[in-house]
C-alpha positions as CSV (number, residue, x, y, z in Angstrom):
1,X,-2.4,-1.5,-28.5
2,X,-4.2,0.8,-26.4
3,X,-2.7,2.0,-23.7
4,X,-5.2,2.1,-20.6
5,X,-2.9,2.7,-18.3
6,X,-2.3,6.4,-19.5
7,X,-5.9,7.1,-20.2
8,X,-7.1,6.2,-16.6
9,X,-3.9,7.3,-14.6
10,X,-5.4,10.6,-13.9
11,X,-8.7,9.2,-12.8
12,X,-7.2,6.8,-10.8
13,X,-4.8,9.8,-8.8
14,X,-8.7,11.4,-8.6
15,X,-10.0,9.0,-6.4
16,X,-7.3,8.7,-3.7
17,X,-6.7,12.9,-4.1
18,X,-10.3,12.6,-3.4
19,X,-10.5,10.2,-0.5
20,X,-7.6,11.7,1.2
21,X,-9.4,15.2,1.0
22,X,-12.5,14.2,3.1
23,X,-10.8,11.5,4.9
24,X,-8.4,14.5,6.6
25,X,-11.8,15.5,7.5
26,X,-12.2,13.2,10.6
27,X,-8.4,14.0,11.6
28,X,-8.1,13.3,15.1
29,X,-11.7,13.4,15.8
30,X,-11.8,9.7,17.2
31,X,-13.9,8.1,14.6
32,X,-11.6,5.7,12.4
33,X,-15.3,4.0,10.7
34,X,-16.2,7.8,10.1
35,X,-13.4,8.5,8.4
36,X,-12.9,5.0,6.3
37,X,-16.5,5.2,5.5
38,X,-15.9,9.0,3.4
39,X,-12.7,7.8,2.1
40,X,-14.9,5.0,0.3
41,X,-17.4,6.9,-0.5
42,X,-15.3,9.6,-2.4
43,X,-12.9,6.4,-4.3
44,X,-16.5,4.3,-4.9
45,X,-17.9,7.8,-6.6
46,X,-15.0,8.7,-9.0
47,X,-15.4,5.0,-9.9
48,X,-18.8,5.5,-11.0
49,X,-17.3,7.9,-13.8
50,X,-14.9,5.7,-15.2
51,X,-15.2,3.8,-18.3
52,X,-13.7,0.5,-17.0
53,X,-14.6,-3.0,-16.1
54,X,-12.7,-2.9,-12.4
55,X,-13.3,-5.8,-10.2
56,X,-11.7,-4.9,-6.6
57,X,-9.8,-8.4,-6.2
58,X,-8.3,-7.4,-2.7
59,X,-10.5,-4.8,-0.2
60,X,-10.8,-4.0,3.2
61,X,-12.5,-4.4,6.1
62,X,-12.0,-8.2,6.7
63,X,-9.8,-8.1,9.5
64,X,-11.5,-5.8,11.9
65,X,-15.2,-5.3,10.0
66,X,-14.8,-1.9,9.4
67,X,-16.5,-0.1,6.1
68,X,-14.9,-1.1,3.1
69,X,-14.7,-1.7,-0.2
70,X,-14.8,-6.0,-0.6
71,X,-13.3,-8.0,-2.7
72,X,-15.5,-8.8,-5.8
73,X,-17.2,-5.7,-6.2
74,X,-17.6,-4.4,-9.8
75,X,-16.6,-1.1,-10.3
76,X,-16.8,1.2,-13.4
77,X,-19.5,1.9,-15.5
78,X,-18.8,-2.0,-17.4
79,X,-19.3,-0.6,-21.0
80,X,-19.1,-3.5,-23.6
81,X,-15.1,-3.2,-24.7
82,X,-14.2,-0.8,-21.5
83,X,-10.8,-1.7,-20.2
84,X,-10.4,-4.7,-17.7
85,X,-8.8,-3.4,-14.4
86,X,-8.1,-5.6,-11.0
87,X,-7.8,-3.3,-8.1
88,X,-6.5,-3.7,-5.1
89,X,-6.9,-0.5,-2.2
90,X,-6.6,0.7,0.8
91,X,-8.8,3.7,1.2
92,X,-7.1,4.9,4.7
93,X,-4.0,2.9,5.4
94,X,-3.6,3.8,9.4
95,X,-7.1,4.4,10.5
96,X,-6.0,4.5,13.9
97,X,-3.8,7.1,13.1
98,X,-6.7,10.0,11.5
99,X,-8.7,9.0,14.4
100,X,-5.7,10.1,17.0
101,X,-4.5,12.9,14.6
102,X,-0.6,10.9,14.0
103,X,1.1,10.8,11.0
104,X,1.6,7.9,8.7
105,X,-1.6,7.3,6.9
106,X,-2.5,7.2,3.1
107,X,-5.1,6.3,0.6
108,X,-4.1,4.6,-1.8
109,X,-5.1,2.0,-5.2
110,X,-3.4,-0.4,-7.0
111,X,-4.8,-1.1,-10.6
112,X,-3.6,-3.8,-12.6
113,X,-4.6,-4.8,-16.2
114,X,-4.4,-8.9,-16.0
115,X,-2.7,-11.0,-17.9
116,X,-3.9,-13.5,-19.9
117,X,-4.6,-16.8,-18.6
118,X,-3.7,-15.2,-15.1
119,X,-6.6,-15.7,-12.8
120,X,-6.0,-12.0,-11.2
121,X,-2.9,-9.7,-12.1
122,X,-2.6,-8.4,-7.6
123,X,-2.4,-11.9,-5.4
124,X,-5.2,-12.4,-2.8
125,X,-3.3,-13.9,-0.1
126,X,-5.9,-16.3,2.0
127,X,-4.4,-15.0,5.3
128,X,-4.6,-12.2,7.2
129,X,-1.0,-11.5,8.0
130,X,2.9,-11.7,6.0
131,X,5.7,-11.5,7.3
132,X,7.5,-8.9,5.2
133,X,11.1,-7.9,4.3
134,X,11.4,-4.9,2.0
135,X,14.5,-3.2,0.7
136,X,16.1,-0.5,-1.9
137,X,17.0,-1.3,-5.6
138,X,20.3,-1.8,-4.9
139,X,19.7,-4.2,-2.4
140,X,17.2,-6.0,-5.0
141,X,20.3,-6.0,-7.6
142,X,22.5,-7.7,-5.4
143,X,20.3,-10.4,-4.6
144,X,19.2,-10.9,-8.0
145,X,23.0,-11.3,-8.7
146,X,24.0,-13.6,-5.7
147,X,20.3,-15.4,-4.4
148,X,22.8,-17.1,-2.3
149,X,23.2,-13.8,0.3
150,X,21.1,-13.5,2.7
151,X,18.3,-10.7,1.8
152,X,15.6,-12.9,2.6
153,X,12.5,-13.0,5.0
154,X,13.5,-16.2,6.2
155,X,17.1,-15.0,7.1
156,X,17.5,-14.0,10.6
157,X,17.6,-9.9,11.3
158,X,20.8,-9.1,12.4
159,X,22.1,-11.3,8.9
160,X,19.6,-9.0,6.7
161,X,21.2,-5.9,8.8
162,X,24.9,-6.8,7.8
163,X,24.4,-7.9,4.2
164,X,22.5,-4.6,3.7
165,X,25.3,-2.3,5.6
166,X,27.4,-3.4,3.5
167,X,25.9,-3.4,-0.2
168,X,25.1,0.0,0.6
169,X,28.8,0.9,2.0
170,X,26.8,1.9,5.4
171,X,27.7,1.3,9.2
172,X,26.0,-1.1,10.9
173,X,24.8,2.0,13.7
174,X,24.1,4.0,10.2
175,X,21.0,1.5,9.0
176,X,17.7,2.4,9.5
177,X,15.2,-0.1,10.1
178,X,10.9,0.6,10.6
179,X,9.0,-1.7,12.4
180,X,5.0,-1.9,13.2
181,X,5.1,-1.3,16.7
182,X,2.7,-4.4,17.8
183,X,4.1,-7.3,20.2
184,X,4.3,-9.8,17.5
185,X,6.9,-8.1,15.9
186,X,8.9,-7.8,19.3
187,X,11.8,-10.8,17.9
188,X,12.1,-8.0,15.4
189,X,12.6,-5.2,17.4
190,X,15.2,-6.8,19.7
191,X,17.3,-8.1,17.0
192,X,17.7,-4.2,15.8
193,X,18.7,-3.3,19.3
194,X,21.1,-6.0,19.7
195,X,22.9,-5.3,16.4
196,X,23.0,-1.3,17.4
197,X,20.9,-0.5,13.8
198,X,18.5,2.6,14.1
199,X,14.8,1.9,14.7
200,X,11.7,3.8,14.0
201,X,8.4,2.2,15.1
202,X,5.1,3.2,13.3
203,X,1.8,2.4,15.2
204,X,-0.3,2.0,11.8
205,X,-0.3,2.2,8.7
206,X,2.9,-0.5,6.8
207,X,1.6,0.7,3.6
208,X,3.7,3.8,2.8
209,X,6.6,2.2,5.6
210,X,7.0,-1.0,3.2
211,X,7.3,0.9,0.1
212,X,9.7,3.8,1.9
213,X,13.6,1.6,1.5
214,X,12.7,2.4,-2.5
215,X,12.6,6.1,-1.3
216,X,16.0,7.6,-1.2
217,X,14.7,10.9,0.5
218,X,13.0,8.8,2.9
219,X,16.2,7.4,4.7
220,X,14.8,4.5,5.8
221,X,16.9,1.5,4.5
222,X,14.3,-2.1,5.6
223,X,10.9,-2.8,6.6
224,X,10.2,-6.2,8.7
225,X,7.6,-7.5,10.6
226,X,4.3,-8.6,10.4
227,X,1.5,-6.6,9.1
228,X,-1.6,-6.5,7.1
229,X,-1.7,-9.4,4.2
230,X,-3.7,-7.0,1.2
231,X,-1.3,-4.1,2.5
232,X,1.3,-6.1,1.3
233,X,0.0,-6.6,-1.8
234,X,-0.4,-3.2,-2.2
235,X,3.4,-2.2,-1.6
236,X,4.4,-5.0,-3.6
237,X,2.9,-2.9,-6.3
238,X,4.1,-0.1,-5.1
239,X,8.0,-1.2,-4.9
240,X,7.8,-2.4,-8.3
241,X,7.2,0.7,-9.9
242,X,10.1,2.2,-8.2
243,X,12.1,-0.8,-8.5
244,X,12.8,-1.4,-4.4
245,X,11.9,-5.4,-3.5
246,X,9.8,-6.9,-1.4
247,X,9.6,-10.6,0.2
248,X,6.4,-11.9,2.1
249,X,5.5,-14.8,3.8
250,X,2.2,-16.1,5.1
251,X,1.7,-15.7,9.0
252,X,-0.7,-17.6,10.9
253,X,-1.9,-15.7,14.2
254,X,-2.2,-18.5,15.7
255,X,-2.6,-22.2,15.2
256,X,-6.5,-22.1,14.6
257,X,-6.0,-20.3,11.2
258,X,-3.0,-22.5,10.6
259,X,-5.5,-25.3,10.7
260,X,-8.1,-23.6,8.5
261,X,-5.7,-22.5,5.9
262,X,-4.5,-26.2,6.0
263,X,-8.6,-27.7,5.6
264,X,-9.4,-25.5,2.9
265,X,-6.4,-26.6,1.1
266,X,-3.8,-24.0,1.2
267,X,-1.2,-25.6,3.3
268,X,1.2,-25.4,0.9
269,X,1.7,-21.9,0.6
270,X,2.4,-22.1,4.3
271,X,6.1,-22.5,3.7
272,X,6.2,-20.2,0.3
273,X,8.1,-17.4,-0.2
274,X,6.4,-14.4,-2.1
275,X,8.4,-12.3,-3.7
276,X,6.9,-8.9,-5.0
277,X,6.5,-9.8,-8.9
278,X,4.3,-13.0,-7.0
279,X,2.2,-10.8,-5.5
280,X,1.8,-7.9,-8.4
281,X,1.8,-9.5,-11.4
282,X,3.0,-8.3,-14.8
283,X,4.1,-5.1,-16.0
284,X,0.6,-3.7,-16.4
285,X,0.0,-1.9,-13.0
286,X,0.2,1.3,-11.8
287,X,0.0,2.9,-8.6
288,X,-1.6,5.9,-6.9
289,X,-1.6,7.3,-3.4
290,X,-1.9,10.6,-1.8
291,X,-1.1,11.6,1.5
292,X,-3.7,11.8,4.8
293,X,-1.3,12.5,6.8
294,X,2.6,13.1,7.0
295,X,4.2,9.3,6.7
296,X,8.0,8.2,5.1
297,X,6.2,8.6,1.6
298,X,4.0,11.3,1.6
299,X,3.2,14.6,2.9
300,X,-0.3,14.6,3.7
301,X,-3.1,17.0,3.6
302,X,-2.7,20.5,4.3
303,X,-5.4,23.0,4.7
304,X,-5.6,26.9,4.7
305,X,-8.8,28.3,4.6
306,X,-10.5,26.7,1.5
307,X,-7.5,25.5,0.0
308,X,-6.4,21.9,0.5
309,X,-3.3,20.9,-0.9
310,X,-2.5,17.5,-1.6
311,X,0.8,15.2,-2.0
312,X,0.6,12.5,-4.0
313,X,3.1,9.7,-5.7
314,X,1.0,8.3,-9.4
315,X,3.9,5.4,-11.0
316,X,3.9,2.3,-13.6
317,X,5.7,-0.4,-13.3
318,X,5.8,-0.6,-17.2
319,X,7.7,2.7,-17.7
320,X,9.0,2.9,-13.9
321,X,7.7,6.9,-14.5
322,X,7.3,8.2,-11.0
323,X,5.1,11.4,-10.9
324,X,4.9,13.4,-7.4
325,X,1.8,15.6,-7.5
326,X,1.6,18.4,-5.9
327,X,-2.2,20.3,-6.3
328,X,-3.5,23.1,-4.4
329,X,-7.6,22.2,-4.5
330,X,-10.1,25.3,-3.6
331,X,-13.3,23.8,-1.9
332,X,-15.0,26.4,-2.9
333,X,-15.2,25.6,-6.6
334,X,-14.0,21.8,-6.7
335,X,-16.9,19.2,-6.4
336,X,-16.3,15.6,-5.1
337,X,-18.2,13.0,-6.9
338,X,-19.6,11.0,-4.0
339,X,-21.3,7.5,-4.3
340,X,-23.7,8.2,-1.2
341,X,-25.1,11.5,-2.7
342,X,-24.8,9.9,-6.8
343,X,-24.0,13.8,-7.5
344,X,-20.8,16.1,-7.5
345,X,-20.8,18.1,-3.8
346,X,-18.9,20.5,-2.6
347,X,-17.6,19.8,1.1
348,X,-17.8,23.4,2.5
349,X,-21.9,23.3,1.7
């Protein structure tokens, strides 16, 4: 059997080198749509080069109508017998950050070869919020081994807190737990306090801060709260390749939606449980993302003169390889395939 994954890895690790580079661009410059816009542009080009029948099954841009990439686009050249990819993607995960010049922001894709009989391979969750708990491997182990212990998103926080502590032989005051810093999430934020756990709050971007537990070097031991339903899709995929779990449920913002999920007949995931292998199916995905700026799971981009250099994390769930990537780019000489111009530029022109 062919193995698409490995021939279109690279390709993939292209597009969000690529949309990284000229998102960095619009660093603090106060334009998020400007800078979500070129990321696009740049992942949308290096698409038009690949030999692949991609259908983006979870975009952007739905919850605050920014420029995206939308679910059901084709992308690829669609060649008779090219490869069948669903991708899901963030271009810029924390827009909010680029536009202010913060750290924690990413571009990153998730690409997933379905499985048959399997209506898409990534989950497209018909809300626009989960409620998410993610943790290390060994956290994941033990709960595969006793589904009786509280590691679950439905468990209350300071229970999650303990159980962790101790499967990873930590003090209570030792763990450290990230939180989107948004007033939904306050229940979550007082429960760390009141159990004396370390907190670091993020303003954007729950992408790379999801995935992080599954990071050793990034010492952050649980993300919970609410963020962004396709982001969670995203670091399902992510935390599958490195092995870390993830738990996700869905999370009405208020009682409106609750009533249209309800009339268009999806009241019964209301109550469901998603665990990461829900919502990135199969062992036929792999993961790219490169850093925008500095965040738990990426250095982001640094320029000196006309060298950018680039940090980015390319992994399979199917081989659990983990590749970090460091490149050193020279604008001089490299070209950027860009959708908007249907040509190969150079940015310093």
């Amino acid at each position: 059997m062919i193995d698409s994954e490995r021939i279109f890895e690279m390709d993939f690790l292209r597009a969000t080198e690529g949309a990284a580079i000229v998102a960095h661009r619009w660093m603090g410059r106060g334009e998020k749509e400007a800078a979500d816009a070129a990321a696009c542009d740049a992942i949308r080009g290096m698409f038009d080069l690949m030999e692949m029948r991609g259908e983006v099954v979870i975009g952007e841009g739905i919850k605050d109508e920014a420029p995206g990439i939308f679910k059901g686009e084709k992308v690829g050249t669609w060649a008779e017998g090219a490869p069948q990819f669903h991708i899901a993607l963030d271009p810029v995960d924390g827009t909010t950050n680029v536009s202010k010049g913060m750290a924690n922001s990413v571009s990153c894709i998730a690409a997933a070869i379905p499985v048959d009989g399997e209506a898409s391979a990534l989950e497209d969750i018909p809300a626009f919020y989960l409620e998410k708990l993610s943790y290390p491997e060994k956290v994941r182990q033990a709960f595969i081994a006793d589904p009786k212990l509280p590691i679950s998103v439905e468990a209350p926080t300071e229970e999650v807190i303990k159980i962790t502590a101790k499967i990873l032989q930590k003090d209570i005051r030792d763990i450290v737990v990230m939180i989107l810093d948004r007033p939904r999430n306050q229940p979550y934020i007082d429960a760390v306090r009141r159990i004396g756990a370390k907190l670091r709050m993020i303003s954007d971007g729950d992408i790379a801060a999801a995935i992080a537990p599954a990071l050793p070097e990034s010492n952050i031991d649980l993300y919970i709260g609410i963020g962004g339903a396709p982001e969670g899709v995203l670091s399902a995929a992510g935390l599958r390749c490195l092995g870390g779990g993830l738990q996700a449920k869905i999370w009405p913002k208020d009682n409106l939606e609750k009533r249209v999920l309800i009339a268009e007949g999806y009241g019964h995931l209301l109550d469901r449980v998603y665990l990461s292998k829900d919502l990135a199916k199969g062992d036929r995905i792999l993961f790219s993302a490169t850093g925008i700026s500095d965040s738990p799971l990426l250095r982001g981009v640094e320029v000196n003169g006309n060298v950018a250099r680039t940090h980015s994390v390319l992994m399979r769930v199917k081989s659990r390889t983990v590749r970090s990537i460091k490149a050193a780019h020279d604008l001089s000489k490299k070209t950027f395939r860009l959708r908007s111009k249907k040509a190969e530029v150079l940015l310093l022109d």
